[in-house]
Each structure stands twice: as structure tokens, then as C-alpha cells.
C-alpha positions, -999 to +999 in steps of 0.1 A: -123-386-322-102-406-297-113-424-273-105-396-240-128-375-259-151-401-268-159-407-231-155-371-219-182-368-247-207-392-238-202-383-202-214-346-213-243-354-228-260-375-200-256-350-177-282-330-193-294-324-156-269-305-150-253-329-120-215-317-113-190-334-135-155-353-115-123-338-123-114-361-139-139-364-165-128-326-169-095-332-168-098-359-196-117-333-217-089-306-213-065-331-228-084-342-253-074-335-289-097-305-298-085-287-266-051-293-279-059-280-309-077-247-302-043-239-284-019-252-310+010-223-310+020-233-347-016-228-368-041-203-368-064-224-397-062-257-365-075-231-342-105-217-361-112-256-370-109-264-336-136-237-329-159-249-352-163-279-345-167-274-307-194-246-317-210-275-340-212-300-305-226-275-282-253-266-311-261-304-312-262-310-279-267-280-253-267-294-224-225-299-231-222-257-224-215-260-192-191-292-197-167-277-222-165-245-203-154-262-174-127-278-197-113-244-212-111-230-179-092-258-168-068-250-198-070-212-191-040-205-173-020-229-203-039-205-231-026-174-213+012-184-211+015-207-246+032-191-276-006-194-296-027-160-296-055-164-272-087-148-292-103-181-303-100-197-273-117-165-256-133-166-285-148-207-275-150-200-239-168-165-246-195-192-266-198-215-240-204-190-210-228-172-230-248-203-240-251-221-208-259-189-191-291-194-215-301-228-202-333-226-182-316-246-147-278-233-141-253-251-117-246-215-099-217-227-078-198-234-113-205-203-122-192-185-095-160-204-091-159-191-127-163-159-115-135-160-090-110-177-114-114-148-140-115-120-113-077-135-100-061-140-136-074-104-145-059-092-115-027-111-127-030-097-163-032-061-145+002-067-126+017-078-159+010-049-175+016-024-146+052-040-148+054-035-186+042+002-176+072+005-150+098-001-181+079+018-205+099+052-220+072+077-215+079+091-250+068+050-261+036+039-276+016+009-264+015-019-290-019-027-305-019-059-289-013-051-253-047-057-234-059-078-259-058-109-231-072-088-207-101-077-227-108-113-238-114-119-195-131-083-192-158-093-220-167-124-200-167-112-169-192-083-184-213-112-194-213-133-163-220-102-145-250-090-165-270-121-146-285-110-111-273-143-092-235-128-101-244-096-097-255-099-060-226-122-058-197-092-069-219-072-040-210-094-014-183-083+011-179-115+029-170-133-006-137-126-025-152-113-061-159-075-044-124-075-032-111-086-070-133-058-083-122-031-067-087-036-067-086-045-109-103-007-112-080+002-089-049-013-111-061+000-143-067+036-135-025+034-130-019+020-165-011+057-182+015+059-201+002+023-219-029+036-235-049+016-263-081+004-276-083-025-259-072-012-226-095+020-225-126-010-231-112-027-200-110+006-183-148+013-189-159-027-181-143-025-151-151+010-142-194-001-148-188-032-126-172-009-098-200+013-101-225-010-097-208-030-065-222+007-047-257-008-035-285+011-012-285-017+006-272-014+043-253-047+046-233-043+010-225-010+024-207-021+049-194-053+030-179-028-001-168-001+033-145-030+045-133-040+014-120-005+007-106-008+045-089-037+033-073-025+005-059+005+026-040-010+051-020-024+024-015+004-001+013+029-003-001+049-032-013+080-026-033+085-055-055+052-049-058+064-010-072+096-023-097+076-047-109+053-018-112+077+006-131+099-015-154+068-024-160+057+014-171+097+024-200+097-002-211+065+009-205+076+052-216+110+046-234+116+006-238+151-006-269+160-004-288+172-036-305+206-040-345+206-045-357+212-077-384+240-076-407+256-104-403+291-103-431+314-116-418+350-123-436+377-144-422+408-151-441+438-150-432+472-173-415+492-140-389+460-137-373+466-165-342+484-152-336+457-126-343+420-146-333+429-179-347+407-213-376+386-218-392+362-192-419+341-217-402+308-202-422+304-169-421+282-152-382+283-144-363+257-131-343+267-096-316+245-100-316+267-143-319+305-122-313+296-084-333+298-055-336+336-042-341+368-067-304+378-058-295+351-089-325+358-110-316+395-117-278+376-120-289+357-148 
């Protein structure tokens, strides 16, 4: 090892009480050799070493999770623009999330700035492909790897957001992530005409996070109401107007669901002409036959 990682390192592992690292002890870490290496453009055998041996350090020593994540997102915007496919080092920053997510004390604020840095390049990936969309023949198929970046961020944001400190987080309307949110489901429900495995995932990752921004409580009500509000006064697309407006009338005034009642009908011998068939399944549901006889003797 050289001697930047050597420090960034040693630094890692005494901060096993999760204290904040400096930026610079981050920064020496992103430009150390083994963050060179996972996004080395010219081999794919330097990358998957690379990955091993970073998977081997946070084994060792766990309380380093946190550390190297902070490193790889430091070098995320460089692994989305270099000429090197970006799976392995998803692929390593997917591990490191996922393992000091695990660790009993979490340094939440990290997280969350993590949070917000994935919500604004997916929002970035979107526009990238929206514009690939806009020169797309419609008679043209998507290629097989188009998404595949974007599904590398979906995936981790799906696994940041399956902890309840993010969750409540997303559900805040005074913090950016709800505002991210929204408008990334917003984005992809436009990409059409580019349609592929990896997109229709995203499409159903983001659509479950959206869903679950839409809380009973009051005050996240209102913060998701004027996020929507937000995102209105700025769109000219008729078709996302539509879907907003639609989702701000069943949260200002919901449908309200029918009762479910048990019916109990017999049929007597002299009914025959009127209900016709058998009626051996009583108890009926209403919501099954209807409320009043008028759709009994319809069924």
C-alpha cells in the first residue's frame, strides 16, 4: 500500500466511534490507489481486484464501512462520467452502505447527505436519458445497457430508504429528498419510447418510494401538498399536471370507500321466478352482490 492509503487507513480504523472524518482524510482516501483502481477505464480483472480487496478491509475491520463509503461517494460523480463501466464500483459502494447501515451506532447526518447526493445525480441520470429519449426514432430499441447507472443509484437508494431514520427523512417537506423524489418518478414515467429491464426496475423503485412519501400524518401532508405545489409552478407538461393534480385531490378530498356488509338471503320455493339459481353461499358479501335487492336479483 502507499503511504496516502496507509494513513487514510489507520485513520479509518480509530475512528471506530464513529466521530466525522476531515475532508481531507477523505479526500486522501479517494485518491488513493485502490480508488484508482476500482475505476480504472482500461481493465475489468484491476476492477474486480480492486473490489476484493476493499471487501477483504471492511470484513477485517468494520468500523471502516462508513469511511470508504464516504470515499466512493466522493469519487461518484468521476465513476459516472469515466470511460470504465460503473457496476463494481456500485457494486463496492452498494457493500459499504449496506454494511455500515448494520453497525449498531450510525453517524445519521452522513447518511443523509448520502441520501441527498444520490437523489440529485439520479435526478441528473433521468435528464440524461429524457434527452437520449428526445433523439430516439420511435421505431428504435433501447440498448441493454441504458439505465444500468441509474439502477446501480435506484438499488441504493432502495436500501438507504428501507431504514426508518431515512424513511421519515424522504417524508419531510421542509428537507430537499421529498422534492428529489417526486420529481425522479415524475421524470421516469416520461421515458417511453426507451423501455428496458433496467429501466422498468427503476420505474418500480421509484414508484414504491413515491408511494410511501403519502403519510397519514397531518404535517407530511402538507409538507408532500407543497412539494407537488412546487413542482407545478414550474412545469409545462400536461401530463405530469394531470398526475399531480390527481394525487393532491385524494389526499384534499379521498374517495371514500363503501362498507362492507354480510348479507344473509334465503330463498324460499315461490322466489324462484324472480332470483334465479342457488343461494347455498350465505352470508354474501355487499361489496360481491350490492347493497339493495334491485342488484341481487341482477346478479
Amino acid at each position: 500500500m502507499n503511504t496516502q492509503m496507509i494513513k487514510g487507513y489507520e485513520q479509518a480504523e480509530k475512528t471506530n466511534s464513529k466521530e466525522a472524518l476531515s475532508d481531507q482524510s477523505i479526500e486522501t482516501m479517494s485518491n488513493s490507489w485502490l480508488m484508482r483502481s476500482i475505476l480504472h477505464p482500461n481493465s475489468e480483472e484491476l476492477r474486480s481486484s480492486a473490489f476484493n480487496l476493499l471487501f477483504t478491509i471492511v470484513k477485517v475491520a468494520p468500523g471502516t464501512y462508513e469511511y470508504f463509503m464516504s470515499a466512493l461517494c466522493y469519487c461518484l460523480p468521476k465513476a459516472l462520467t469515466g470511460l470504465a463501466p460503473p457496476h463494481i464500483f456500485m457494486k463496492a459502494l452498494k457493500t459499504c452502505v449496506n454494511g455500515g447501515l448494520q453497525e449498531k451506532t450510525l453517524n445519521k447526518e452522513k447518511y443523509l447527505k448520502l441520501v441527498e447526493q444520490i437523489l440529485r445525480v439520479i435526478d441528473q441520470e433521468l435528464e440524461k436519458l429524457l434527452k437520449i429519449q428526445e433523439e430516439t426514432s420511435p421505431k428504435s430499441m433501447a440498448d441493454l445497457w441504458m439505465g444500468e447507472n441509474l439502477q446501480g443509484l435506484v438499488d441504493i437508494l432502495g436500501l438507504l430508504a428501507s431504514h426508518s431514520f431515512v424513511k421519515e427523512a424522504l417524508k419531510r417537506g421542509d428537507m430537499p429528498y421529498m422534492f428529489y423524489c417526486i420529481n425522479s418518478f415524475l421524470k421516469i414515467r416520461k421515458l417511453v419510447l426507451i423501455q428496458n429491464k433496467s429501466i422498468k426496475a427503476c420505474r418500480e423503485a421509484l414508484e414504491k418510494i413515491f408511494a410511501d412519501l403519502r403519510s397519514e400524518n397531518e404535517a407530511d401532508k402538507i409538507g408532500f401538498i407543497l412539494q407537488c405545489l412546487k413542482i407545478l409552478q414550474n412545469s409545462n407538461d400536461r401530463q405530469e399536471q394531470t398526475f399531480l393534480y390527481e394525487e393532491l385531490c385524494n389526499i384534499i378530498c379521498p374517495v371514500k370507500q363503501k362498507r362492507n356488509y354480510k348479507l344473509l338471503l334465503e330463498k324460499s320455493m315461490s322466489q324462484d321466478m324472480f332470483i334465479r339459481g342457488q343461494m347455498n353461499k350465505s352470508p354474501y358479501s355487499s361489496q360481491q352482490l350490492g347493497e339493495i335487492m334491485r342488484d341481487v336479483r341482477a346478479k
